[in-house]
C-alpha positions as CSV (number, residue, x, y, z in Angstrom):
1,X,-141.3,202.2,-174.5
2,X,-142.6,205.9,-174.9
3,X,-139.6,208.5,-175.4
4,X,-140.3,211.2,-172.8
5,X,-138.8,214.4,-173.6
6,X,-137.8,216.9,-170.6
7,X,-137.9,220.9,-171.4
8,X,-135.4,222.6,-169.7
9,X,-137.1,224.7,-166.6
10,X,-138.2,228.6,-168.3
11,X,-137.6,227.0,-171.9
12,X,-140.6,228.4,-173.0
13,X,-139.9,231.3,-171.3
14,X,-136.8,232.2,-173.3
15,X,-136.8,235.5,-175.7
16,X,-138.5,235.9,-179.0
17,X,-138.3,238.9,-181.5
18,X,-141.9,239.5,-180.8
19,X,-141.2,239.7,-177.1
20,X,-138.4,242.2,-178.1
21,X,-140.8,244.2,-180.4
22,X,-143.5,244.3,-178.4
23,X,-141.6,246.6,-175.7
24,X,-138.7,248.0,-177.5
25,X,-140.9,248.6,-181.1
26,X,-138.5,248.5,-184.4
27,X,-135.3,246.9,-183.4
28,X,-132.8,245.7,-185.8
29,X,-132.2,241.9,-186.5
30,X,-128.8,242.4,-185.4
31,X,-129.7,243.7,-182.2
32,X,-132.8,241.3,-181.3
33,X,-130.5,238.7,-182.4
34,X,-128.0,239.9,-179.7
35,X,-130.6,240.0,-177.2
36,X,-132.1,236.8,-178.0
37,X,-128.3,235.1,-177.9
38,X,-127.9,236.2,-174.1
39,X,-130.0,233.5,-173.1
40,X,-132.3,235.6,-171.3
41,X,-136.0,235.1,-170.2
42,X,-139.0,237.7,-171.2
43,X,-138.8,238.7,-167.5
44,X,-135.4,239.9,-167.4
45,X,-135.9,241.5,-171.3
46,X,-138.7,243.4,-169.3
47,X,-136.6,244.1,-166.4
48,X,-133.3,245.7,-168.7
49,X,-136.3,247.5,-170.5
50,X,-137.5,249.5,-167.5
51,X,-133.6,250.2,-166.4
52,X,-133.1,251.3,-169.9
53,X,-136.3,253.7,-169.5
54,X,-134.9,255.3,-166.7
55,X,-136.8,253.1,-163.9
56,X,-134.0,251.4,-162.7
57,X,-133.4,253.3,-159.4
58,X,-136.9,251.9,-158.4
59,X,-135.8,248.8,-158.9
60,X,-132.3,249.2,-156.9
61,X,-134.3,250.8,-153.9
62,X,-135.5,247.4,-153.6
63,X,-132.2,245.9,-153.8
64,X,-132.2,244.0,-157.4
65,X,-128.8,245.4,-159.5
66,X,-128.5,244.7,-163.1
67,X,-126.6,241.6,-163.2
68,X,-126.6,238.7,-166.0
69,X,-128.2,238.6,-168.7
70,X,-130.1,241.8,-167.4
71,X,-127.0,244.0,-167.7
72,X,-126.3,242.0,-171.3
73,X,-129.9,243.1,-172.5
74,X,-129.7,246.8,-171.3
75,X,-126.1,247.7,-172.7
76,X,-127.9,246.2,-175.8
77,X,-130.9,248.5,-175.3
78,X,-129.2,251.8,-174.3
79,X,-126.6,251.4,-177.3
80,X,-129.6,251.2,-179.4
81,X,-131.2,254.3,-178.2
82,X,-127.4,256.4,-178.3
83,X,-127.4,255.6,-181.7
84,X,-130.8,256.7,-182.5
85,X,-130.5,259.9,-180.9
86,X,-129.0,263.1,-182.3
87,X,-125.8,264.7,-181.6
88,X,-125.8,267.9,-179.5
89,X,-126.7,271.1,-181.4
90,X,-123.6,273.0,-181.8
91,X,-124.0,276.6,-181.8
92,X,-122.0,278.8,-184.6
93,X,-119.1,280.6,-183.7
């Protein structure tokens, strides 16, 4: 009798580092690894992507919030980008 072996529905579709390189560029393993343990698909990487680009009030005009692993992926994302950005400029006294 032939073993038949069942993939889980979107298991192929699940997160890679490429797919997380490919939009978000050089990303720490730490990070991707984060990412990549939310369980996530490439859809909603793509979707947390565009919120974390700023295009996430087109996206809530048509009624889709950041829920899931969505939300999981962009508070991953925007911590990222805080980090890599400077400080504000302080002027002297």
């Amino acid at each position: 009798m032939a073993e038949s072996r069942v993939t889980p529905q979107g298991a192929d579709d699940r997160i890679t580092i490429e797919d997380i390189r490919a939009l978000a560029g050089d990303i720490d393993e730490i990070d991707a690894a984060a990412i990549i343990a939310t369980g996530g698909t490439r859809a909603e990487l793509e979707e947390a992507y565009f919120y974390a680009r700023g295009d996430g009030d087109l996206m809530d005009r048509n009624g889709r919030p950041l829920v899931g692993a969505v939300a999981e992926i962009y508070e991953i994302l925007v911590e990222k980008e805080e980090e890599e950005e400077p400080g504000p400029m302080r002027s002297p006294p």
